[in-house]
C-alpha positions in Angstrom: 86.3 45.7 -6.9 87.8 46.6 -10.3 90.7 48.4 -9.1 91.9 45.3 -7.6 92.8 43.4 -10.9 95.2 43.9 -14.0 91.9 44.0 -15.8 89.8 46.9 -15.8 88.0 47.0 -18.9 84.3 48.2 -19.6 82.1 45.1 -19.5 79.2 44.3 -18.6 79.5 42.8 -14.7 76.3 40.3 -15.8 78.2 38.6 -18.1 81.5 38.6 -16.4 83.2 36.7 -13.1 86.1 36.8 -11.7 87.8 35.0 -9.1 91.9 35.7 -7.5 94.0 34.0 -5.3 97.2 35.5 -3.4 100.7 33.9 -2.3 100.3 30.7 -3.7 103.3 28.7 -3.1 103.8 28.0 -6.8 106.1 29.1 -9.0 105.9 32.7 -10.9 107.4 31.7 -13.9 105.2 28.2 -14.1 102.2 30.0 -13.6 103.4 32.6 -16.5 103.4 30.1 -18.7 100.2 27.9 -18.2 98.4 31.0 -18.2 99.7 32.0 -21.6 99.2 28.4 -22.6 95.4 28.6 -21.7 94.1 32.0 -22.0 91.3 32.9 -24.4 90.0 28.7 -24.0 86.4 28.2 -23.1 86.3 27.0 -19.2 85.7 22.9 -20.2 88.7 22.9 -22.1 91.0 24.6 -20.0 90.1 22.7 -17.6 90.9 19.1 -19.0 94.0 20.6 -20.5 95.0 21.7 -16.5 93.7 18.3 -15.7 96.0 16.4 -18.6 99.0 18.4 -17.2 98.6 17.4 -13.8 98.3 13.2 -15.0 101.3 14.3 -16.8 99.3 13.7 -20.8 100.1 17.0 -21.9 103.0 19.5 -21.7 103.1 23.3 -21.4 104.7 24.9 -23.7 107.6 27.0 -22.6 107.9 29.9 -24.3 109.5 32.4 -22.4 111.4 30.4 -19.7 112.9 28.0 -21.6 116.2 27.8 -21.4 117.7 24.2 -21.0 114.0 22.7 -21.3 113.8 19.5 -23.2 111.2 19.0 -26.4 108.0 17.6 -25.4 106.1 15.0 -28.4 102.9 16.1 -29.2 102.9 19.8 -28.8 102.1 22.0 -31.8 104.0 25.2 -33.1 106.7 24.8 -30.2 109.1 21.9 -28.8 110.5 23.1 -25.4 107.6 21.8 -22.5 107.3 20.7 -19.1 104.8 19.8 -17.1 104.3 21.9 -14.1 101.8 20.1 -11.9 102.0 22.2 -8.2 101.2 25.4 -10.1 98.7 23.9 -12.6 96.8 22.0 -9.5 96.6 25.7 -8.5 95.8 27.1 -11.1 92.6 25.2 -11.7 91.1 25.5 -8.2 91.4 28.9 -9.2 89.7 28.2 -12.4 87.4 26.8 -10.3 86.1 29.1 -8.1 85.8 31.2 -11.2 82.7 29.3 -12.5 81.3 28.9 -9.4 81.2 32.8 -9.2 79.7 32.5 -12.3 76.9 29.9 -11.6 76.5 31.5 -8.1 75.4 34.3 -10.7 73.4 32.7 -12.6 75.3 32.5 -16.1 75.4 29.9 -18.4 79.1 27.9 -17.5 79.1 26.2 -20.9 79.1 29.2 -22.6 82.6 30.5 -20.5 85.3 31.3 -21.4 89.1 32.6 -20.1 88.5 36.6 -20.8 92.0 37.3 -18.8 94.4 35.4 -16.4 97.4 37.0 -15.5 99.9 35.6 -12.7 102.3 38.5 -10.7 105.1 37.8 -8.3 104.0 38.2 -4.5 106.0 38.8 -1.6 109.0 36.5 -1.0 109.2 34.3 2.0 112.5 34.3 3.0 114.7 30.8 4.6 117.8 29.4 5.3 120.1 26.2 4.6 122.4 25.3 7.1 125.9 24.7 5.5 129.1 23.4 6.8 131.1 25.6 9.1 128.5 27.5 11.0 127.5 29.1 7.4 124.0 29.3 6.0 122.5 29.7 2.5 119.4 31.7 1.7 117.2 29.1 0.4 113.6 31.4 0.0 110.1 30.5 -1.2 108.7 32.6 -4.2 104.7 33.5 -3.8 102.0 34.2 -6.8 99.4 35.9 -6.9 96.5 34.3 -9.6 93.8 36.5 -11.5 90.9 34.9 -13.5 88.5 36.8 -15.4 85.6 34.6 -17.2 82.7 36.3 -19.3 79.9 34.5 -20.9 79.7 34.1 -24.7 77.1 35.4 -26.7 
């Protein structure tokens, strides 16, 4: 079951749960940057701050992908933010199924917190505009793939 995410570190599986999602209809480079934006919080706070993104009360910092992105008020130690919603709705069902796997285990969820999330590129769905002229324009549908480690504080 290890071998199956980026994270393969020795921990103790008691204290640790993880969940994953594949092909999510998001966008990579979104779900890049809300996971840098909320990895290492404990599981309450990350999960209003997902929740605040999607009512649009909080921006996500752009770090990486930020070319032509607009300053955002309110966030601190960087200007350029957007506010994906699609990918963070995603994100925290996700996040969500996470601390169930933990509760299902029987750890304590208030004591949780993001150990890793990492977000890869999946497969490409391909599709097609029709243009004038009997032309067409690839128009294709990127796919994510969503890994949440949570381990239990001491």
């Amino acid at each position: 079951m290890a071998n199956k995410y980026a994270y393969n570190e020795d921990v103790d599986e008691a204290k640790t749960a993880r969940a994953m999602a594949k092909s999510l209809k998001i966008s990579p480079k979104h779900s890049v940057e809300i996971c840098s934006a909320i990895r290492g919080m404990e599981v309450g706070k990350a999960k209003a701050y997902l929740a605040d993104v999607i009512d649009m009360k909080k921006s996500v910092p752009f770090k990486r992908h930020n070319k032509k992105v607009g300053h955002r008020k309110g966030q601190e130690g960087w200007a350029a933010g957007r506010y994906p919603v699609k990918a963070a709705e995603q994100i925290l069902k996700v996040l969500e199924n996470a601390e169930a796997n933990a509760e299902y285990k029987g750890m304590d969820t208030e004591k949780l917190f993001i150990e890793h999330i990492s977000s890869h590129r999946g497969v490409v769905i391909p599709g097609y505009i029709p243009r004038a002229f009997g032309r067409m324009t690839p128009f294709n549908t990127p796919t994510t793939h969503i890994q949440i480690v949570l381990q239990e504080a001491n």
